[in-house]
N, C-alpha and C positions, 0 to 999 in steps of 0.2 A: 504494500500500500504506500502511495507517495505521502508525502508531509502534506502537501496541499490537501488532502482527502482528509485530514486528522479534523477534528471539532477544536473548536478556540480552549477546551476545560484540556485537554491533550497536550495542546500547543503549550497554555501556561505552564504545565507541570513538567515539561521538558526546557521551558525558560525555568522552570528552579533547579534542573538540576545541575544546569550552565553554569562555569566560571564567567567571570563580569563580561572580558572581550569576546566570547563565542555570544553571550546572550545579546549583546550592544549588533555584531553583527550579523545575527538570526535574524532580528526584528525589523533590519534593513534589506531582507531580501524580497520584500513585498509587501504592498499594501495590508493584505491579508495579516501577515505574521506581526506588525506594525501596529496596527488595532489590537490585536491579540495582546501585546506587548503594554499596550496604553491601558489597557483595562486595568493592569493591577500594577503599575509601572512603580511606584516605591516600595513594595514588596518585594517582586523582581529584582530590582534592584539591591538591595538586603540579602537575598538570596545571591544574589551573585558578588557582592561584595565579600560575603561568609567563604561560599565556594574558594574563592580566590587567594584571599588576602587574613582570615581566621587567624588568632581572635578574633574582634573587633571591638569590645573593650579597652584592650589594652591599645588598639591603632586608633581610637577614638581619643585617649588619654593623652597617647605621644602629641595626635593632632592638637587637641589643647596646650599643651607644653607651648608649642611653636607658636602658639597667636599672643599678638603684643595684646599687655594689659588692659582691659575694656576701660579702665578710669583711665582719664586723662591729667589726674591731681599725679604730683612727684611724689611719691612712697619710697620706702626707705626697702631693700634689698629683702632683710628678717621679714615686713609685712607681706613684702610682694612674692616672695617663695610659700607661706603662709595663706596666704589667700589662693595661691595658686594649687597648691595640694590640697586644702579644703575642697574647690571646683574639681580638681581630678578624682581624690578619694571618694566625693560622693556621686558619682554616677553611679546609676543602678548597673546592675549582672546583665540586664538584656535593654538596653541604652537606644531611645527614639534617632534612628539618624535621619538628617537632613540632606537635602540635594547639596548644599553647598560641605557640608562636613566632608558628603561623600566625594565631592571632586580633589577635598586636600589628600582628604585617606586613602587615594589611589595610588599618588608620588610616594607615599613613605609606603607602600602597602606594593608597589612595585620594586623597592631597593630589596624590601625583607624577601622577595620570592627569590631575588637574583641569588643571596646569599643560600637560599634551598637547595639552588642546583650548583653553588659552590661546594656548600659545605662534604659531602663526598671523598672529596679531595683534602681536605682538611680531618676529615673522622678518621680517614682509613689513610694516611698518608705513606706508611711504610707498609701496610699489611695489604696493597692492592688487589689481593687475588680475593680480599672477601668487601671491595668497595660495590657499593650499589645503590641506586636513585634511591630517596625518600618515598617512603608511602605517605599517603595526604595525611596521616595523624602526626609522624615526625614532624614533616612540613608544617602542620600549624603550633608544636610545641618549640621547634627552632624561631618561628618567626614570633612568637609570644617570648621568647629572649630575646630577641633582636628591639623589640621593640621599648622593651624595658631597659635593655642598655642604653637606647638611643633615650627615651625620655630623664633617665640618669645623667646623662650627659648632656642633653640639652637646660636641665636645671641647676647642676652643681658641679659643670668644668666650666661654664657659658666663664668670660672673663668677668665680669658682674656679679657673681659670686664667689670667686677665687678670690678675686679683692677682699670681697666682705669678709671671707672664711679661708684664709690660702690654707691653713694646718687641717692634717687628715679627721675624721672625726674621732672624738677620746671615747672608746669604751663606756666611759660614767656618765658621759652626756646625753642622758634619756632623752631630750625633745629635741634634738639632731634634725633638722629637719630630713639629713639623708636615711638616719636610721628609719624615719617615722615613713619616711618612702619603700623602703625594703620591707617595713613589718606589716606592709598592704599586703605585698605577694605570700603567697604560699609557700615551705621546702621544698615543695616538687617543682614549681615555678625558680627557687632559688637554684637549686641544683643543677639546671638547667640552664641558666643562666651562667654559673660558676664552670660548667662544661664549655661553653660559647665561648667563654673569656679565655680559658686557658686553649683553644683554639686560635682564636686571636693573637695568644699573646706568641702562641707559637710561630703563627704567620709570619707575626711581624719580625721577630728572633731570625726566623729561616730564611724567608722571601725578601721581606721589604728593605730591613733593616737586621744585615746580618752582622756578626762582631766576626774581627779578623781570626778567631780559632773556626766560625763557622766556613766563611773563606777557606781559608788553610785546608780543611777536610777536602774541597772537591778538585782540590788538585795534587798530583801523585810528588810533587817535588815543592817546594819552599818556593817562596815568590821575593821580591825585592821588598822593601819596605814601601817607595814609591808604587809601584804596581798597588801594593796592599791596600793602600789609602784610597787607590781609587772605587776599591769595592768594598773593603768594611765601614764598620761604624764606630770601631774601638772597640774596647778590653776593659774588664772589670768595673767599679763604681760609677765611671762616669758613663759606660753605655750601660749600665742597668738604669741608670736616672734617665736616661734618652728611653729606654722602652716605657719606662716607668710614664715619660711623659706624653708618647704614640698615645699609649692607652686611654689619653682622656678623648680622643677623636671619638666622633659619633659614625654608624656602620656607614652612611653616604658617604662621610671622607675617606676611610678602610678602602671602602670600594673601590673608589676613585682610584686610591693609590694601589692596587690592586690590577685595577684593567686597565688603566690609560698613564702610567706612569713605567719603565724599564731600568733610566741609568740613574746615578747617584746625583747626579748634577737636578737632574727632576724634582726628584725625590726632597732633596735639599731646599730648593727652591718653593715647594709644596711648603714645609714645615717655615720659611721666612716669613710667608707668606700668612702665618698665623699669629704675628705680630711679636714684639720683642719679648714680652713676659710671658710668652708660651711655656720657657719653662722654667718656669718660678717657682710652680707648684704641679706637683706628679697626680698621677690620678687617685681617685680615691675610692673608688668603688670596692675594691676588692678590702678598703681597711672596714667599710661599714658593711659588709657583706660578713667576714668576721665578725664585728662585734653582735652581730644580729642572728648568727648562728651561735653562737656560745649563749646569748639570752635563749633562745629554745631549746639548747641542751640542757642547760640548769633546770630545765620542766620537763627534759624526755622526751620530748616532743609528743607530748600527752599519752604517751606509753608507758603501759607500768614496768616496773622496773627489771623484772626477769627475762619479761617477753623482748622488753629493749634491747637488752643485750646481746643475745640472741641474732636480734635482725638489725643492728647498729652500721654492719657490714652494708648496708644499701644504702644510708645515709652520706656521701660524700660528696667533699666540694674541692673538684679538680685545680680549681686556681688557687684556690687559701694552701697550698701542699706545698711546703717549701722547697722542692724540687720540679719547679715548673716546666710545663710541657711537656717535649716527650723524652728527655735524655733521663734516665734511672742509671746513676752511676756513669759508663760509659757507651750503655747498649742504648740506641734508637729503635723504638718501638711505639708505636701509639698506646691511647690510655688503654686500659684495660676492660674487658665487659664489668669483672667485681668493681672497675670504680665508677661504672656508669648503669649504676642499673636501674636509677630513677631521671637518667638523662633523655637525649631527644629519642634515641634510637630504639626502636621497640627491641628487647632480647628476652632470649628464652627464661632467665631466673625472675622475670621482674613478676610470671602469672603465681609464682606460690607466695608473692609478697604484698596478694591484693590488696589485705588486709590492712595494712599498716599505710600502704600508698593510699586508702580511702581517708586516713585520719591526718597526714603529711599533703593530702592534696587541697585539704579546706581548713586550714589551720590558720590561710591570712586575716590582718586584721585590719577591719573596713577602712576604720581612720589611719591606724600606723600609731598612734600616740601610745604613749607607754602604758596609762590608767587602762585602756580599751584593752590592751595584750596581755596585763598581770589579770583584769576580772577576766577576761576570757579563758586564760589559762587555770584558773582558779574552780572554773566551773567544771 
């Protein structure tokens, strides 16, 4: 039977099960399919925003990040981060979108896919013979990290608050506004995220910005020192502070410097070009990602304590490991399935560990504030 012979209730229920660009150009093959289209056309739309781009909570929140201040009065940095995670925190779980939300959540909702069909290459770097595309649930738990590093960084690397706050956050400072960001998400949202980063940070180590021991390895003889310079980035403290400070980049600049950048001199100029106190202050995510898991370990992560122990083995956060990326010693391997079994990738141990993933997956807390996280966890 052709499509043209299908009934308009047929029609629509094949625009839902469309990603955005198949449904945008189905509805353009004919008058027919067009009217079809118009009948339930911000539904459709919703529908295929999900399809594509999933979450959309979390690409609704980033999109908020990005839009300047609705008051037009001068606010001081503390109210306007404040005010800003109050509007973010309190969107509801299934959030009314607009036409205009939806044309910004496309741009940031297009970057997060690209890095789906990167990531691959980044999961399975050394172990290629078990590398393989995402199924559409990885896909939406990688782009549910992407989008939470990106609204992390669009709030608290912006230069406007590095000024206000350039030191990482302390431990003891409950109303953090970074912690109180991180205690929105969930463990399984964090761990996921903490998997992302230590991808990243690998990226960047290998690919973007390698130090002269990394250099050194891919070629069979010693180089001159001059040659050297033209390809590393330095050796010890001071290029650990240089990756320290990549990492405050949001995944559009990664990208960038990813697919349209090659030699050093690029590279270089990419990073001038983020202004002289670019690195004044290193990123910080990964100190309030810390502090914010050590608060939920102090509680078990609402598990009692025998059973915790037990299954504590699935709880990991690949970035906070002070042996970053993929070097163990001196073997190159990628991470391991035992330290990703709550990460993006669906594996076989994660199905005996429903249970615990059921109480680790809604453990966030609405606001993030501290009061909201001890009665919750108290309950």
């Amino acid at each position: 039977m052709s499509i043209t012979d299908l009934s308009t209730e047929l029609l629509q229920k094949i625009f839902e099960y469309s990603e955005l660009q198949d449904l945008l150009h189905l509805a353009q093959t004919s008058k027919r399919n067009y009217r079809a289209y118009l009948g339930r056309r911000m539904p459709l739309l919703e529908h295929g925003m999900h399809n594509s781009y999933s979450p959309l909570p979390s690409l609704l929140k980033l999109t908020l990040a990005n839009e300047p201040a609705p008051s037009r009065r001068p606010i001081g940095t503390e109210l306007r981060i404040s005010l800003l995670l109050n509007r973010i925190t309190s969107l509801p779980a299934t959030p009314k979108l607009t036409l205009e939300n939806m044309k910004k959540m496309v741009s940031y909702g297009k970057i997060a896919d690209r890095w789906t069909e990167l990531y691959p290459r980044l999961r399975w770097r050394f172990g290629s013979d078990n590398r393989r595309l995402l199924k559409s649930q990885e896909k939406e738990r990688l782009r549910g990290a992407v989008y939470n590093h990106w609204i992390y960084t669009t709030l608290f690397h912006s230069r406007t608050f590095t000024n206000y706050a350039p030191d990482p956050p302390s431990p003891v400072s409950l109303d953090d506004p970074r912690h109180r960001f991180l205690r929105t998400l969930s463990t399984v949202q964090q761990i996921q995220l903490s998997e992302y980063l230590a991808h990243i940070e690998t990226l960047v180590e290998l690919d973007l910005y390698p130090s002269y021991s990394v250099v050194l390895e891919q070629y069979p003889h010693s180089l001159p020192h001059r040659s050297l310079s033209k390809l590393g980035w330095g050796e010890g403290s001071e290029y650990r502070r240089l990756v320290r400070d990549i990492m405050k980049l949001s995944p559009a600049d990664l990208l960038h410097l990813y697919e349209h950048t090659s030699t050093k001199s690029e590279r270089s100029d990419f990073l001038c070009a983020q202004g002289v106190c670019f690195g004044d202050v290193p990123a910080t995510l990964n100190y309030a990602l810390s502090s914010i898991t050590n608060e939920r370990a102090r509680l078990g992560f609402g598990v009692e304590g025998s059973k915790l122990r037990s299954q504590l083995r699935a709880i990991q956060f690949p970035s906070l490991k002070s042996a970053q990326g993929v070097f163990k010693g001196e073997e190159e391997r990628d991470l391991s399935d035992e330290e990703l079994l709550f990460g993006v990738v669906e594996l076989q141990g994660r199905k005996s560990l429903e249970a615990l993933e059921r109480v680790v997956e809604r453990d966030g807390v609405e606001s993030g504030e501290w009061e909201a996280f001890v009665a919750a966890a108290e309950m």
